[in-house]
N, CA, C and O atoms as a GROMACS GRO file, in nm:
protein
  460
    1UNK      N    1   5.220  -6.531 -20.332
    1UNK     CA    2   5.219  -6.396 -20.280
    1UNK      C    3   5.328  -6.384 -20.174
    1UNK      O    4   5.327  -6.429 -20.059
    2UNK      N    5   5.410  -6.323 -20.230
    2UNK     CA    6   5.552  -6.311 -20.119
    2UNK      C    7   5.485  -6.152 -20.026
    2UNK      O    8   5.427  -6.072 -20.099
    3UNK      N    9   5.492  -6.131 -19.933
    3UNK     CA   10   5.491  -6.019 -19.811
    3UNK      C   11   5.634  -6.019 -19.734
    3UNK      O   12   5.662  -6.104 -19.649
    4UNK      N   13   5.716  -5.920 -19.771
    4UNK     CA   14   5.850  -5.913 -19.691
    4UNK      C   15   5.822  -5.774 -19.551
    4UNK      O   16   5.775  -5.661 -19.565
    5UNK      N   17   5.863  -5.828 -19.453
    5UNK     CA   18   5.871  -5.695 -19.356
    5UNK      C   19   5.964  -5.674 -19.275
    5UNK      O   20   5.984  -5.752 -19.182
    6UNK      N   21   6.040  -5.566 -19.295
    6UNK     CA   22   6.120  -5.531 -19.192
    6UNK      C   23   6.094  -5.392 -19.065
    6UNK      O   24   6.018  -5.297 -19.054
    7UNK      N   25   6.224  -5.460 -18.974
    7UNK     CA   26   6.212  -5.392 -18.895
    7UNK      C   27   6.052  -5.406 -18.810
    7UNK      O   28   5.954  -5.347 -18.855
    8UNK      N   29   6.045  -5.463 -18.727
    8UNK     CA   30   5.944  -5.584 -18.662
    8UNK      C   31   5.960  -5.525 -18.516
    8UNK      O   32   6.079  -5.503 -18.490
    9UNK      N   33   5.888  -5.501 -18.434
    9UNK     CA   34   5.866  -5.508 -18.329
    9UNK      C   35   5.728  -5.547 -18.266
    9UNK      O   36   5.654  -5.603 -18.347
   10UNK      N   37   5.676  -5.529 -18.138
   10UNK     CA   38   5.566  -5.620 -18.077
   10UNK      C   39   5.435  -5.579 -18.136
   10UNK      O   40   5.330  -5.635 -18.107
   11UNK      N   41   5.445  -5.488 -18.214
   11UNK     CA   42   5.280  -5.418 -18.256
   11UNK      C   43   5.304  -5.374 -18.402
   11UNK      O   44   5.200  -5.339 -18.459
   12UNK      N   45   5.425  -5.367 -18.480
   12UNK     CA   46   5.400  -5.314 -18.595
   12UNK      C   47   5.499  -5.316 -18.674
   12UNK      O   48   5.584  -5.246 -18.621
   13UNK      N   49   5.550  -5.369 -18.801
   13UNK     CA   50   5.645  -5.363 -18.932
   13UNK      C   51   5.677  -5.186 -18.940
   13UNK      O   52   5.581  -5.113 -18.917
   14UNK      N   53   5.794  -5.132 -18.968
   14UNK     CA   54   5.842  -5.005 -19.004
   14UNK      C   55   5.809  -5.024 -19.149
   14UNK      O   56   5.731  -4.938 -19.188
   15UNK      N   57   5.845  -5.113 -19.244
   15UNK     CA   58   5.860  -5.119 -19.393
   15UNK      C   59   5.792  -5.261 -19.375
   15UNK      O   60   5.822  -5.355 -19.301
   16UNK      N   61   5.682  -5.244 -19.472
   16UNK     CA   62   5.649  -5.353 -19.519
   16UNK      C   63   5.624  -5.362 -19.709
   16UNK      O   64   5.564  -5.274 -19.771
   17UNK      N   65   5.690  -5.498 -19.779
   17UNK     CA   66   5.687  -5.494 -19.913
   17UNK      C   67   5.566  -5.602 -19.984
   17UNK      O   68   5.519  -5.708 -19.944
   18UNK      N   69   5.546  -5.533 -20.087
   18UNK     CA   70   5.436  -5.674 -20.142
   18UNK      C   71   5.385  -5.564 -20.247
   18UNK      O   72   5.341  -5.450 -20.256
   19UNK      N   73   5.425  -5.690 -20.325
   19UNK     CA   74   5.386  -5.665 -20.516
   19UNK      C   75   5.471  -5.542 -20.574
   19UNK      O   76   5.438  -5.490 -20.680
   20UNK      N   77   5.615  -5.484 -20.478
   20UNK     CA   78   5.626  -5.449 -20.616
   20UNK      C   79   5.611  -5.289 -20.515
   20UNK      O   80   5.673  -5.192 -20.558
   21UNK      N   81   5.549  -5.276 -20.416
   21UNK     CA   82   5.485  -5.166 -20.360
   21UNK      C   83   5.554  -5.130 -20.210
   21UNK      O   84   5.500  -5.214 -20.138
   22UNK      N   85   5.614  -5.077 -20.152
   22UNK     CA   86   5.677  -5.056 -20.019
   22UNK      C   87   5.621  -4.957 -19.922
   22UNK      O   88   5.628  -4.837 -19.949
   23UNK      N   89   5.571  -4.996 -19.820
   23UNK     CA   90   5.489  -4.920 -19.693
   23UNK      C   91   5.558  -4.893 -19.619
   23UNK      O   92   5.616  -4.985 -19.561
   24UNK      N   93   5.587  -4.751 -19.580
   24UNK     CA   94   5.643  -4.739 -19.502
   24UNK      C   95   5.600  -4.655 -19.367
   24UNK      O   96   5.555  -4.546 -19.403
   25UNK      N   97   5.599  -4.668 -19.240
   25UNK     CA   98   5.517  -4.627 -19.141
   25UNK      C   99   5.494  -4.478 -19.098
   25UNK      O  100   5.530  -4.393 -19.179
   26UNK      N  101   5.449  -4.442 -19.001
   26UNK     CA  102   5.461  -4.350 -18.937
   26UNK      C  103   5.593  -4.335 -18.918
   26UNK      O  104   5.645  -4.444 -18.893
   27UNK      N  105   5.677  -4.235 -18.919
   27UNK     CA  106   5.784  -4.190 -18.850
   27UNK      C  107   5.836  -4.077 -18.803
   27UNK      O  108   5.847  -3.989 -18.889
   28UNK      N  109   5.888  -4.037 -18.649
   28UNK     CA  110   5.882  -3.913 -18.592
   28UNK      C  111   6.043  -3.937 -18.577
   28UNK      O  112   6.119  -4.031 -18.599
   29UNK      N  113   6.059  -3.774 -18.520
   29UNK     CA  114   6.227  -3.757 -18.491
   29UNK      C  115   6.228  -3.808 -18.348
   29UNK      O  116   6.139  -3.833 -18.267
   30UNK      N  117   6.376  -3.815 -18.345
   30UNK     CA  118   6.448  -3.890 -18.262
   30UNK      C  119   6.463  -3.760 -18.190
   30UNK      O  120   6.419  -3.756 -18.075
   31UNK      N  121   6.516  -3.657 -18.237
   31UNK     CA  122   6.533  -3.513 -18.134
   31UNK      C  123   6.394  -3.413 -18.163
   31UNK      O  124   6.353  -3.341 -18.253
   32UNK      N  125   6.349  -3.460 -18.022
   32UNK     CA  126   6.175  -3.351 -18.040
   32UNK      C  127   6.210  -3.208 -17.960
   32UNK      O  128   6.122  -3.133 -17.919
   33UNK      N  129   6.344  -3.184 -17.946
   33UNK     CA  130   6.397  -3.069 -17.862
   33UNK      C  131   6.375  -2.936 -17.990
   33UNK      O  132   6.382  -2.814 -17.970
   34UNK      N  133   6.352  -2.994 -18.097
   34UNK     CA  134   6.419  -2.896 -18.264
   34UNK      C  135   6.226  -2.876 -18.300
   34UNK      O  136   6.129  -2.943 -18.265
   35UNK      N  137   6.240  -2.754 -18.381
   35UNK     CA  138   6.113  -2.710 -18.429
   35UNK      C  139   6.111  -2.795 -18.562
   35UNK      O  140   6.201  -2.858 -18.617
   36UNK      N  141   5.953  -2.772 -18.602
   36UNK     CA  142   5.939  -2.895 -18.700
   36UNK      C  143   6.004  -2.893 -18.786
   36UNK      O  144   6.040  -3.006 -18.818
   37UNK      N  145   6.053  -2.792 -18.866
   37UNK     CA  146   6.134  -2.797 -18.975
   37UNK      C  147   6.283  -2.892 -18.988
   37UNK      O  148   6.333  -2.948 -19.085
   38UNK      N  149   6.325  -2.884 -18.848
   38UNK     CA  150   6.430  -3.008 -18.828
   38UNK      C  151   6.370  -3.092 -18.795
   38UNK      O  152   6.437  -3.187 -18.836
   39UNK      N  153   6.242  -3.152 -18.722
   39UNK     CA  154   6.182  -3.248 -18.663
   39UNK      C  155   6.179  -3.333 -18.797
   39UNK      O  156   6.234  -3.443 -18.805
   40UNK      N  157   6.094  -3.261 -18.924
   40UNK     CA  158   6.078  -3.302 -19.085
   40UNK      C  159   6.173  -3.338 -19.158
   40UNK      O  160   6.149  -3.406 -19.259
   41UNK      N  161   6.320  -3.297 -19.118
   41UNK     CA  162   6.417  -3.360 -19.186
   41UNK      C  163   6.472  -3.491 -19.114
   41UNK      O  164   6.510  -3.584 -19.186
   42UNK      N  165   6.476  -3.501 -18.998
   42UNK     CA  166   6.498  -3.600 -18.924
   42UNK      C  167   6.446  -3.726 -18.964
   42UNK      O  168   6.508  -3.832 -18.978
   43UNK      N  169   6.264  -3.692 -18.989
   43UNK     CA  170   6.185  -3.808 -19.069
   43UNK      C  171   6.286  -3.824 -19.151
   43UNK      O  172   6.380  -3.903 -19.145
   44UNK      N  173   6.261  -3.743 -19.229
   44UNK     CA  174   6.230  -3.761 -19.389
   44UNK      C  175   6.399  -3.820 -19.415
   44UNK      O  176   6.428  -3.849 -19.532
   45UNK      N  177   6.490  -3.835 -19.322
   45UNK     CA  178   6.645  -3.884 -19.362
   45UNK      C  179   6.612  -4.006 -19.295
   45UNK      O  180   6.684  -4.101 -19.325
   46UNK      N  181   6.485  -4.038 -19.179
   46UNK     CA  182   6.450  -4.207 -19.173
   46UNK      C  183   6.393  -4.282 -19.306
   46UNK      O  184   6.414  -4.393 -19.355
   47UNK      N  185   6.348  -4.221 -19.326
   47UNK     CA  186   6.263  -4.269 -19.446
   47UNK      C  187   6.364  -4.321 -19.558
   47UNK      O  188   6.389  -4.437 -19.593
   48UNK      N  189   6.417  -4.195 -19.605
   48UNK     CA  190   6.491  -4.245 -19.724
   48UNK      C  191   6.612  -4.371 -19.667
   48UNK      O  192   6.657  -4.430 -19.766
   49UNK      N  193   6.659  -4.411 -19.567
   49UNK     CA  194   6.712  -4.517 -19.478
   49UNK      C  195   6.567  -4.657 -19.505
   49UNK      O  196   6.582  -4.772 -19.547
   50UNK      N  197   6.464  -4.602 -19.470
   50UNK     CA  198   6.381  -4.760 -19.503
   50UNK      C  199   6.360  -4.767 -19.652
   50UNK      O  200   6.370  -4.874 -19.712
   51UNK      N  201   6.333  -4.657 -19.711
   51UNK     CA  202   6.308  -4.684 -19.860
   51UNK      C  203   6.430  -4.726 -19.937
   51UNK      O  204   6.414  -4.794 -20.039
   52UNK      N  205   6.563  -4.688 -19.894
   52UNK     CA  206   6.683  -4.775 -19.938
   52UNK      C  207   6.645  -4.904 -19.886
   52UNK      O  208   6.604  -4.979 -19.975
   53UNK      N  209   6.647  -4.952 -19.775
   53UNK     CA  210   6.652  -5.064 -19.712
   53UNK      C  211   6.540  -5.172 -19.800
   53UNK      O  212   6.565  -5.292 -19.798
   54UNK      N  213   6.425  -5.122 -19.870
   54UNK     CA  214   6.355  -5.208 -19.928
   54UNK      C  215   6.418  -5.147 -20.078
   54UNK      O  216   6.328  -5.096 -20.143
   55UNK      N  217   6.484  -5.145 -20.110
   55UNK     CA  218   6.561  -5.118 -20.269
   55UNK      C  219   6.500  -5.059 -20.353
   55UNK      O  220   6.473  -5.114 -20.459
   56UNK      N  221   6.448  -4.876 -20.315
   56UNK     CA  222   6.347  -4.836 -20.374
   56UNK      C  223   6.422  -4.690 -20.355
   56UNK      O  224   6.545  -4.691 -20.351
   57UNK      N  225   6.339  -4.543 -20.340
   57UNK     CA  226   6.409  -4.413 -20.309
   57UNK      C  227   6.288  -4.360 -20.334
   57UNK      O  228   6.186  -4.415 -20.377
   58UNK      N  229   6.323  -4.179 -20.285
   58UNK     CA  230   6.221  -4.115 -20.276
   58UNK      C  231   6.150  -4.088 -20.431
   58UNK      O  232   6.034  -4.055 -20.456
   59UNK      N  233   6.238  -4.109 -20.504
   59UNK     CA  234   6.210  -4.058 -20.643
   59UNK      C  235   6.082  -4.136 -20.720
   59UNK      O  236   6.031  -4.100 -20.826
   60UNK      N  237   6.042  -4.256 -20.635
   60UNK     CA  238   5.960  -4.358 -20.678
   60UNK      C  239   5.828  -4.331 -20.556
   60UNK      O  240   5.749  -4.425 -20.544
   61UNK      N  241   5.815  -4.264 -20.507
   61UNK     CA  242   5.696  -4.189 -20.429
   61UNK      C  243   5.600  -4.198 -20.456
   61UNK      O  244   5.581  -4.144 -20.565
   62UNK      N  245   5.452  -4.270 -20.383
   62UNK     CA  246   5.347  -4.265 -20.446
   62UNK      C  247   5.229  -4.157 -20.396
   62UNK      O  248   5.152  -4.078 -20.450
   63UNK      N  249   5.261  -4.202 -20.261
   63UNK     CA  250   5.190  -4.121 -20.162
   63UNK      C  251   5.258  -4.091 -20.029
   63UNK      O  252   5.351  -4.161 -19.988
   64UNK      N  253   5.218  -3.998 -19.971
   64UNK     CA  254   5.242  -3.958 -19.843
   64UNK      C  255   5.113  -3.888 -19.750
   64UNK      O  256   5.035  -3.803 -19.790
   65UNK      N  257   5.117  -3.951 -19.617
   65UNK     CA  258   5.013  -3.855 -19.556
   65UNK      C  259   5.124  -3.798 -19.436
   65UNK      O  260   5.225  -3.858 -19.399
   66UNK      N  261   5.082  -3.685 -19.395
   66UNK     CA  262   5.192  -3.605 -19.351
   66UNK      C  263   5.125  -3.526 -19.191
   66UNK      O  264   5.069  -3.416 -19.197
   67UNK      N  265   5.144  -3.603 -19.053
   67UNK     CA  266   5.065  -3.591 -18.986
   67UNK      C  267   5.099  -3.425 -18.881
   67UNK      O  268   5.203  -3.444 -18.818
   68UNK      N  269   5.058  -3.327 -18.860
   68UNK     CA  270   5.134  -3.243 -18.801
   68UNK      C  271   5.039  -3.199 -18.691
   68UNK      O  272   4.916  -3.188 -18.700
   69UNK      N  273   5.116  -3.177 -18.585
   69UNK     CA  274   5.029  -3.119 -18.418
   69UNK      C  275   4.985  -2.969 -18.414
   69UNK      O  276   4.953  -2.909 -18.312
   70UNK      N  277   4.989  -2.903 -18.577
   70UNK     CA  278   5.008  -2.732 -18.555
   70UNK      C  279   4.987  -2.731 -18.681
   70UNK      O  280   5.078  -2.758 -18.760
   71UNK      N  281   4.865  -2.698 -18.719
   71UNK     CA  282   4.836  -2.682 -18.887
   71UNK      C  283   4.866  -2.541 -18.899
   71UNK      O  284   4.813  -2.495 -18.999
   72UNK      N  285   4.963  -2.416 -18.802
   72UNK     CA  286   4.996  -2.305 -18.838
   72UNK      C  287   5.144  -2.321 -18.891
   72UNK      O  288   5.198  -2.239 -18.965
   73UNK      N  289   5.201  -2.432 -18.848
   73UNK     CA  290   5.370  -2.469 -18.884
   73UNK      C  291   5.371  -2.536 -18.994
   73UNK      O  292   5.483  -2.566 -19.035
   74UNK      N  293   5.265  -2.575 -19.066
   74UNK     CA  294   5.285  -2.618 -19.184
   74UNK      C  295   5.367  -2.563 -19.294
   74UNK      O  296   5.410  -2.630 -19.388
   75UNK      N  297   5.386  -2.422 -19.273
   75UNK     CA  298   5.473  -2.378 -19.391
   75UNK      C  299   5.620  -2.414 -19.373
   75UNK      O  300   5.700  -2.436 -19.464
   76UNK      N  301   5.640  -2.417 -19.262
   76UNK     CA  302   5.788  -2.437 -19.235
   76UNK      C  303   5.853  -2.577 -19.213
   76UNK      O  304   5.974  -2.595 -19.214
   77UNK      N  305   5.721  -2.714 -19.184
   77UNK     CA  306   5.700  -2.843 -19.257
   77UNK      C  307   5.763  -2.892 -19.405
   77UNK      O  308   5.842  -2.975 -19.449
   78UNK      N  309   5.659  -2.767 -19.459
   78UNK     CA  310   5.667  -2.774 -19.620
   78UNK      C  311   5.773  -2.764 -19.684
   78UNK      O  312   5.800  -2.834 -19.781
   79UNK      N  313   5.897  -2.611 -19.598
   79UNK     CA  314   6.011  -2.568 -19.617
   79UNK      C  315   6.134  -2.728 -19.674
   79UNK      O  316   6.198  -2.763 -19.773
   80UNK      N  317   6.105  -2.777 -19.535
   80UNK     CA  318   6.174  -2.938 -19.515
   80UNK      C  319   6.144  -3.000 -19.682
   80UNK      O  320   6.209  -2.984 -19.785
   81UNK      N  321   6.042  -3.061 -19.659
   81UNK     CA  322   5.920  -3.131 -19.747
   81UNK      C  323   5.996  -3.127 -19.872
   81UNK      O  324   6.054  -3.224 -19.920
   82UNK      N  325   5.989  -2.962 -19.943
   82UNK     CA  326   6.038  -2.936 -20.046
   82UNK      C  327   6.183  -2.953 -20.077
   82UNK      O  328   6.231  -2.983 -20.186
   83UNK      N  329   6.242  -2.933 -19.975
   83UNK     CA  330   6.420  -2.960 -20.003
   83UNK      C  331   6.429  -3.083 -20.034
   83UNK      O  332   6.517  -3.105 -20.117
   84UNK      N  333   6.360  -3.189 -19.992
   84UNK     CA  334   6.374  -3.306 -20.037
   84UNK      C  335   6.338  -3.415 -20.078
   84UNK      O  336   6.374  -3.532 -20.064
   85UNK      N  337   6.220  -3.333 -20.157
   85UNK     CA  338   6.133  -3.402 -20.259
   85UNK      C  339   6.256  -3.426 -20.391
   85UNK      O  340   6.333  -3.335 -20.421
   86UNK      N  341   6.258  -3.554 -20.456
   86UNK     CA  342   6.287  -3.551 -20.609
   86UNK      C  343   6.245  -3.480 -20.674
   86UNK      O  344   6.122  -3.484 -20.672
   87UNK      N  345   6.296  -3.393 -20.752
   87UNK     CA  346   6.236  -3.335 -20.879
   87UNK      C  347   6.157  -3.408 -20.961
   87UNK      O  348   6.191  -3.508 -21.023
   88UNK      N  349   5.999  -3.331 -20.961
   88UNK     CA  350   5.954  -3.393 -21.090
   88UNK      C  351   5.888  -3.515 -21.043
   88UNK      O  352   5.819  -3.577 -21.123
   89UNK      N  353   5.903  -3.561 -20.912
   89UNK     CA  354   5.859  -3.692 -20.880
   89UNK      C  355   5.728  -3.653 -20.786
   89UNK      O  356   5.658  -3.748 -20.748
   90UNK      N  357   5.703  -3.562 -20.760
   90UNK     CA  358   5.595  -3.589 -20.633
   90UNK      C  359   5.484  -3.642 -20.589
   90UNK      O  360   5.374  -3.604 -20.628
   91UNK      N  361   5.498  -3.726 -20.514
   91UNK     CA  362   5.351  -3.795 -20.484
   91UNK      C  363   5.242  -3.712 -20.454
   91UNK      O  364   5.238  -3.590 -20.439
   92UNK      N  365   5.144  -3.810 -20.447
   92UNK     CA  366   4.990  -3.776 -20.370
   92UNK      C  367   5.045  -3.717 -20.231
   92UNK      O  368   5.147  -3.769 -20.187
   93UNK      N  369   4.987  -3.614 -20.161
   93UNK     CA  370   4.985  -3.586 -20.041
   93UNK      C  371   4.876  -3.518 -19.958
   93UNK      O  372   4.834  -3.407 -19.991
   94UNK      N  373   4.830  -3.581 -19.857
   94UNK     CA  374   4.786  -3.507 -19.756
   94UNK      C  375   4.825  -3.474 -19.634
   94UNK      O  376   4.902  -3.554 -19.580
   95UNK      N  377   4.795  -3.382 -19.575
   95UNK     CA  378   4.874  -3.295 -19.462
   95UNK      C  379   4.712  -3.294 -19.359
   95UNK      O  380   4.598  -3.250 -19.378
   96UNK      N  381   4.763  -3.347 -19.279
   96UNK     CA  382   4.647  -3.369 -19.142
   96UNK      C  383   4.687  -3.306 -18.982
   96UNK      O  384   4.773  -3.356 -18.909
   97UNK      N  385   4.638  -3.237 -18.963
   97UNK     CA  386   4.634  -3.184 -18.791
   97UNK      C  387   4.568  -3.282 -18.733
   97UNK      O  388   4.460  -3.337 -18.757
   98UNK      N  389   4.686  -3.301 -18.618
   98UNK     CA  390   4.608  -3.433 -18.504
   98UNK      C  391   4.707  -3.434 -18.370
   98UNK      O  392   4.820  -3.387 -18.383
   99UNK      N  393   4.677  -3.472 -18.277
   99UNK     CA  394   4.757  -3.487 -18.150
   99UNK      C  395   4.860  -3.607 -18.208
   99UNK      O  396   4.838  -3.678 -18.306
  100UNK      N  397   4.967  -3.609 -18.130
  100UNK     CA  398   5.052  -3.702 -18.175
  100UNK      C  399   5.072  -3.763 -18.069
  100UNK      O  400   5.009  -3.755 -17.964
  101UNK      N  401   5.210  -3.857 -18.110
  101UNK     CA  402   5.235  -3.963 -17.921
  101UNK      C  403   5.261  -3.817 -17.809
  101UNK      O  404   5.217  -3.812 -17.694
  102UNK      N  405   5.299  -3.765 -17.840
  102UNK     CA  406   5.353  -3.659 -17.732
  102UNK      C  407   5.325  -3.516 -17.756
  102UNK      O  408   5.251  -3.477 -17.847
  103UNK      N  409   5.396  -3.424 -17.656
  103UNK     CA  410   5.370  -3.323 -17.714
  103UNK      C  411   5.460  -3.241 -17.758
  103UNK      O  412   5.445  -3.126 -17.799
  104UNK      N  413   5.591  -3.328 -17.744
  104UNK     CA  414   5.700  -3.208 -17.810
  104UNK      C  415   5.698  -3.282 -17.985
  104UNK      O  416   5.766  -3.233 -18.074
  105UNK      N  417   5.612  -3.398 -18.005
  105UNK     CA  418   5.639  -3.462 -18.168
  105UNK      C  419   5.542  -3.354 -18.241
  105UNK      O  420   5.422  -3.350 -18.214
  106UNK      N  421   5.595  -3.275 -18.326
  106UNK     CA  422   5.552  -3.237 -18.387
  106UNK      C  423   5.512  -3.276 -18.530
  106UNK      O  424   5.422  -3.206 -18.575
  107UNK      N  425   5.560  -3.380 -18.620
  107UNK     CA  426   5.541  -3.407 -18.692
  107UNK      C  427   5.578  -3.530 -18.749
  107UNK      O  428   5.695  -3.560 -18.724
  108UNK      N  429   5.486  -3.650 -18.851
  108UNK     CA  430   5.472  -3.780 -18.832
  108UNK      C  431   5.467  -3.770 -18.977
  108UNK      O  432   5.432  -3.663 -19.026
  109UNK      N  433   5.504  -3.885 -19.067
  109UNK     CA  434   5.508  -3.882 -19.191
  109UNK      C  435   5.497  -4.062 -19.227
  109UNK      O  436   5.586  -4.138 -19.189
  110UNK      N  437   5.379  -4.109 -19.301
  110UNK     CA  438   5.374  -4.199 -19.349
  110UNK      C  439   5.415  -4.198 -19.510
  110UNK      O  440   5.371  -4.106 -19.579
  111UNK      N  441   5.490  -4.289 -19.567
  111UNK     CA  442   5.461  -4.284 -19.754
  111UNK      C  443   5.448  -4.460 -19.764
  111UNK      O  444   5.455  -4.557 -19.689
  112UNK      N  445   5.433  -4.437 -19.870
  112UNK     CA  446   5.437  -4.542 -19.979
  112UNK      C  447   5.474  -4.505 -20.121
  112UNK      O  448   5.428  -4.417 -20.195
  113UNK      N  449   5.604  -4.628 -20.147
  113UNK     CA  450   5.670  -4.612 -20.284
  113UNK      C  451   5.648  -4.734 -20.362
  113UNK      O  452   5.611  -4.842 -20.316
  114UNK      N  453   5.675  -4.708 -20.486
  114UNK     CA  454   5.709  -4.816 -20.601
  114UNK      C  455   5.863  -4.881 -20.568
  114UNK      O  456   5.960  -4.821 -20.521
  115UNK      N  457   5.854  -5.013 -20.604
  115UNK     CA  458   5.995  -5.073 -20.621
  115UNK      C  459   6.059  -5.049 -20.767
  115UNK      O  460   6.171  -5.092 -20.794
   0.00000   0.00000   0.00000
């Protein structure tokens, strides 16, 4: 049983791989100055950076849970969401209201892909 993980710090793997399957973490924007709709692309251009990094892409998507501080901004979440979903590929998703690390993060995005 091989377990590969990158990107390692004192409490938690960003990408972790095993069997075939790639985890990839929570991830928020770097600029929390922008409303979520840029906050969501910000993820979502980390992401596809770890899901390259484990030799995989969005197009191989299994799931996503999609964490947001304002279940009224969800449409404009979604706006993001949709620009850069693969065609034809979309995972499982759920969309959850919850406090986040802060209060300007508006929005947190976990997935998991196929290799």
């Amino acid at each position: 049983m091989t377990i590969t993980r990158h990107d390692q710090n004192d409490i938690m793997s960003k990408v972790v791989e095993h069997n075939g399957v790639v985890y990839v973490s929570g991830n928020t924007a770097d600029d929390n100055s922008v409303g979520i709709k840029e906050q969501t692309a910000q993820v979502l251009k980390k992401i596809d950076g770890y899901l390259a990094q484990a030799g995989t892409d969005k197009s191989k998507l299994l799931s996503a849970t999609v964490y947001v501080a304002d279940m009224s901004q969800k449409p404009m979440m979604n706006e993001a969401w949709q620009a850069w979903l693969s065609p034809g590929n979309h995972p499982t998703r759920a969309c959850v209201c919850t406090g986040l690390g802060s209060p300007e993060t508006l929005v947190e995005i976990v997935v998991t892909a196929a290799k």
